[in-house]
C-alpha positions as CSV (number, residue, x, y, z in Angstrom):
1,X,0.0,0.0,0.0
2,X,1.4,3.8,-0.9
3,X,2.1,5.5,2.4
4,X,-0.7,7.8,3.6
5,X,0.9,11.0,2.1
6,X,1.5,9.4,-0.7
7,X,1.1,11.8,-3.6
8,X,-2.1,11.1,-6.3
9,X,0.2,10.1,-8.9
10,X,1.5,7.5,-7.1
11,X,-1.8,6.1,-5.9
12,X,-2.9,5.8,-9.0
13,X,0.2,4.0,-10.4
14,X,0.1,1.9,-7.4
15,X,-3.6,0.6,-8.3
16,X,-2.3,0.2,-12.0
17,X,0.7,-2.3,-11.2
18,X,-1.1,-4.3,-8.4
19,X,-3.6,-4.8,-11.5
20,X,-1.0,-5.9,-13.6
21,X,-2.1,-3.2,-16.2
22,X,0.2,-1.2,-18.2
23,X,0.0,2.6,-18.5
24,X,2.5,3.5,-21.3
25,X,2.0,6.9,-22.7
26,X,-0.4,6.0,-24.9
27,X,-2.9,4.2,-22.7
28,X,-6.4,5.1,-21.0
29,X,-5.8,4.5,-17.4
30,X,-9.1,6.7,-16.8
31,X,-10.5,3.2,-15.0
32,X,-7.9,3.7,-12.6
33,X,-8.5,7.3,-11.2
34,X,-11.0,7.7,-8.1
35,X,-14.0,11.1,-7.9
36,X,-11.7,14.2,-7.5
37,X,-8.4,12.7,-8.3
38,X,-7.9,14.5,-11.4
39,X,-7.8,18.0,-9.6
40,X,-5.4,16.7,-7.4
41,X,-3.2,15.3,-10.4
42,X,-3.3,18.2,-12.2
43,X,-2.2,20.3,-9.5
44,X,0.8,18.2,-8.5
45,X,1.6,18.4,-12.1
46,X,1.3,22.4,-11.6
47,X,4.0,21.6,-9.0
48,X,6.3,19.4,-10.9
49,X,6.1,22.2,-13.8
50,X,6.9,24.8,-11.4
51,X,10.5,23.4,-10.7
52,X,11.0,22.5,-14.2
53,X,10.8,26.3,-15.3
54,X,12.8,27.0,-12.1
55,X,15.3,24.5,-13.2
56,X,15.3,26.2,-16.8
57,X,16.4,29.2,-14.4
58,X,13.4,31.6,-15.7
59,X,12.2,33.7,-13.0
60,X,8.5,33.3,-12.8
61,X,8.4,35.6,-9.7
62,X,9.4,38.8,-11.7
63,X,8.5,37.8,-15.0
64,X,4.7,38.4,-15.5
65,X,4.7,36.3,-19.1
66,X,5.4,33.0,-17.1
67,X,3.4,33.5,-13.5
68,X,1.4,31.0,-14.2
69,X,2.9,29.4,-16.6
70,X,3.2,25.9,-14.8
71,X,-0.5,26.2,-14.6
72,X,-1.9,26.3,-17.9
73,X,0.7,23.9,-18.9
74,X,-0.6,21.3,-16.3
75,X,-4.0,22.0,-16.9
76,X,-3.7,21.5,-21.1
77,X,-1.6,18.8,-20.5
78,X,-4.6,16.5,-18.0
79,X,-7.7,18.7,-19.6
80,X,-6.7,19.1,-23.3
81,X,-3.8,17.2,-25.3
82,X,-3.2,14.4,-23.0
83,X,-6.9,13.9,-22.0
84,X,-7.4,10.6,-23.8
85,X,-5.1,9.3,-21.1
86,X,-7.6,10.5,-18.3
87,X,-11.1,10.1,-19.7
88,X,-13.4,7.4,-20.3
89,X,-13.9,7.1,-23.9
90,X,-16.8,9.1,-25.3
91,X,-20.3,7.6,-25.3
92,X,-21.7,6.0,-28.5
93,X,-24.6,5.0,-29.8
94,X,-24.8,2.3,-32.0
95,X,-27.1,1.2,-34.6
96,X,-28.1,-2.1,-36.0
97,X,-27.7,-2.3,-40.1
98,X,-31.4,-2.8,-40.4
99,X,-30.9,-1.8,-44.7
100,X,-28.0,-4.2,-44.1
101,X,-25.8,-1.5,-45.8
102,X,-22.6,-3.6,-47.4
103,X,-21.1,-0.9,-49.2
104,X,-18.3,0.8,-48.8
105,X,-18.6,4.0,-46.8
106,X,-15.7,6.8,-46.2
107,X,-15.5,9.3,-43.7
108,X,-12.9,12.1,-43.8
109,X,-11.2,14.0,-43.9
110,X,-11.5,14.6,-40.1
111,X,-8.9,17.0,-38.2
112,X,-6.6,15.0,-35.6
113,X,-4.0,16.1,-33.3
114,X,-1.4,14.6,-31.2
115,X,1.8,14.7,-29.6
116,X,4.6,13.0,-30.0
117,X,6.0,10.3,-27.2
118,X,9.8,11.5,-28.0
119,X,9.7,15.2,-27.6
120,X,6.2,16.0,-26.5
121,X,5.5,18.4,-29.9
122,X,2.7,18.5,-31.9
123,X,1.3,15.7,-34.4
124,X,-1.4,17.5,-36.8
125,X,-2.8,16.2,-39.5
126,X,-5.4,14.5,-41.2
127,X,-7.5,11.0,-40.9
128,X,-10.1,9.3,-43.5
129,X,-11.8,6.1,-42.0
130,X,-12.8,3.1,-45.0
131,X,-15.3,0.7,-43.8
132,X,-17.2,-1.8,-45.4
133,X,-20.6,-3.1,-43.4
134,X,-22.3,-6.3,-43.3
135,X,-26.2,-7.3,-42.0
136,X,-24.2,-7.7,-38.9
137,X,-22.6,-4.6,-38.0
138,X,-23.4,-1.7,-35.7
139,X,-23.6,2.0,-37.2
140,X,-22.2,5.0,-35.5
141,X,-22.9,8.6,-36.1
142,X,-20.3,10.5,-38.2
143,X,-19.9,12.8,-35.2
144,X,-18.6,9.5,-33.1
145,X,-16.0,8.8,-35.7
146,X,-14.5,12.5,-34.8
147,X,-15.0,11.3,-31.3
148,X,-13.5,8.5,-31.2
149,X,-10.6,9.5,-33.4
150,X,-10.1,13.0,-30.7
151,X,-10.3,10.6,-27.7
152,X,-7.1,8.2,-29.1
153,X,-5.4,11.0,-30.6
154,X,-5.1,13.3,-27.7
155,X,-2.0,11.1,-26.2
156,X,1.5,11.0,-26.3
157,X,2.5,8.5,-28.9
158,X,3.3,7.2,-32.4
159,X,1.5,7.7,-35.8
160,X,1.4,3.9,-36.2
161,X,0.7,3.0,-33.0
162,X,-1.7,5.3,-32.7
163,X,-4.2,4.4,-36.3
164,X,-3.7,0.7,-34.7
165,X,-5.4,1.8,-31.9
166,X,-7.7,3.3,-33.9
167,X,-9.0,0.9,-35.7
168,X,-9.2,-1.7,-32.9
169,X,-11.8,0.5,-31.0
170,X,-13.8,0.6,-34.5
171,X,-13.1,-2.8,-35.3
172,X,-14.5,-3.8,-31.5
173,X,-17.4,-1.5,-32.2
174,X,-18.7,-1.5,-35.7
175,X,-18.1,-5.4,-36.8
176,X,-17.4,-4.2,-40.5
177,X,-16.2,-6.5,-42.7
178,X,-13.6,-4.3,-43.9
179,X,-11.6,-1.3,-42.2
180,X,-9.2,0.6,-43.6
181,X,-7.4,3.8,-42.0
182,X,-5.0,6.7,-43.9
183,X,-3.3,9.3,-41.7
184,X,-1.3,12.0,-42.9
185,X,0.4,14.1,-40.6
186,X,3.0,16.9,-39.9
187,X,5.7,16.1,-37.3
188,X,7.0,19.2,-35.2
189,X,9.4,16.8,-33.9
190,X,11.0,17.3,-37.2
191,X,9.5,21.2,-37.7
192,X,10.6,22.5,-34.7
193,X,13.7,20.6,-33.8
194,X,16.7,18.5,-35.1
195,X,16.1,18.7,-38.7
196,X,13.7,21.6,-38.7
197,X,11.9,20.1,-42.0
198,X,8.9,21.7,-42.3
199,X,7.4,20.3,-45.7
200,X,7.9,16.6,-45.0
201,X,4.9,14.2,-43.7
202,X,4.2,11.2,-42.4
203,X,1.1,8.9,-44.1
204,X,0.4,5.3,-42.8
205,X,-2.8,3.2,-43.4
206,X,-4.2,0.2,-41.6
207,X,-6.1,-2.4,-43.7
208,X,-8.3,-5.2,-42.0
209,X,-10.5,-7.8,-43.2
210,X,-12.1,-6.9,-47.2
211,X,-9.7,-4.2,-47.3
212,X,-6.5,-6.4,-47.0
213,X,-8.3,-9.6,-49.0
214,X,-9.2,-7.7,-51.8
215,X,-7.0,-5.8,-54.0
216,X,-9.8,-3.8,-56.0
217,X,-12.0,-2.7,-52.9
218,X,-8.6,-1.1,-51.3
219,X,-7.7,0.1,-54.9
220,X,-11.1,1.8,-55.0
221,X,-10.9,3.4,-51.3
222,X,-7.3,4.5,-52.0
223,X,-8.2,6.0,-55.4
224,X,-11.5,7.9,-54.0
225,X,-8.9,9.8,-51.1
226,X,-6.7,10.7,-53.9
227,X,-9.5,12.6,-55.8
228,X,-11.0,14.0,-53.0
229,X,-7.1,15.5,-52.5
230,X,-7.3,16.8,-55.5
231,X,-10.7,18.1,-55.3
């Protein structure tokens, strides 16, 4: 057990490894965090921040641009770009295909944002979702796709690890009998640092299912992004 003064971050990480469960960067551990906990985290955060700023020898006492600097920081860090880490995952209705729709459907281009698990800097980009239904699947609103997509993004992690991730919540949700995911993406990891390249991209894609089996059905997806590109 954590001592009694333990701090909330280590309560919390204390529940996660007696449950065996692992809380990588990119991971929802939002099972694991009791009523008011995230307050508390977010303020020891605040604290942590404080020192690193005092550490990067800026005087936040004098200097009226960084007073509460540690404090936005912690709170867009646990409330904003790293709150797919700390929240359930959004609620979704589901559908049964009662037209038994079993063609192919696209939704995209939606907006996605990330951060990357090396430096911390900014993943921005863009996301199209291929699925193909059968009589069996369930159908989500298009809103839930940005949902979904927001909720997995909003982590500190890979491009490819993050599209897998993706699609498994989609695969576990909708049943299709195809999924296919495209992400295309800017880096500031490579923008704002080392390199500084600013026009390269990443793009990665995840085919399951139809989409792997069948060359012409992931010819046909692949083609209908490329015109809508050049729309």
């Amino acid at each position: 057990m954590p001592a009694a003064d333990a701090s909330v971050s280590e309560r919390i990480r204390y529940r996660l490894v007696s449950a065996g469960c692992r809380h990588h960067a990119n991971d929802n551990i939002a099972a694991f965090i009791e009523p008011g906990e995230l307050d508390a985290l977010q303020a020891e955060v605040q604290s942590k921040l404080q020192e690193v700023l005092r550490a990067l020898v800026i005087d936040t006492d004098s200097d009226h641009n960084t007073q509460d600097t540690a404090k936005r920081v912690a709170k867009m860090f646990v409330r904003e770009v790293f709150a797919g880490r700390y929240q359930a995952a959004p609620s979704v209705t589901e559908f049964p295909n009662v037209s038994r729709l079993n063609e192919l459907m696209i939704v995209g281009p939606i907006t996605v944002r990330s951060a990357c698990s090396h430096h911390l800097c900014p993943i921005l980009g863009r996301l199209w979702i291929g699925l193909l239904p059968n009589e069996h699947s369930n159908l989500i609103g298009l809103s839930k796709y940005v949902r979904l997509a927001d909720w997995v993004m909003s982590r500190p992690q890979i491009q490819e690890e993050a599209v897998t991730m993706l699609a498994d919540e989609l695969q576990q949700r909708v049943r299709p009998d195809g999924l296919a995911l495209v992400m295309e993406a800017d880096h500031f990891c490579m923008a704002w640092r080392g390199v500084k390249d600013v026009d390269s991209k990443m793009t990665n894609s995840v085919m399951r299912g139809a989409f792997l089996k069948d060359p012409n059905l992931r010819r046909e997806f692949l083609s209908l992004l490329t015109k809508k590109n050049e729309a």
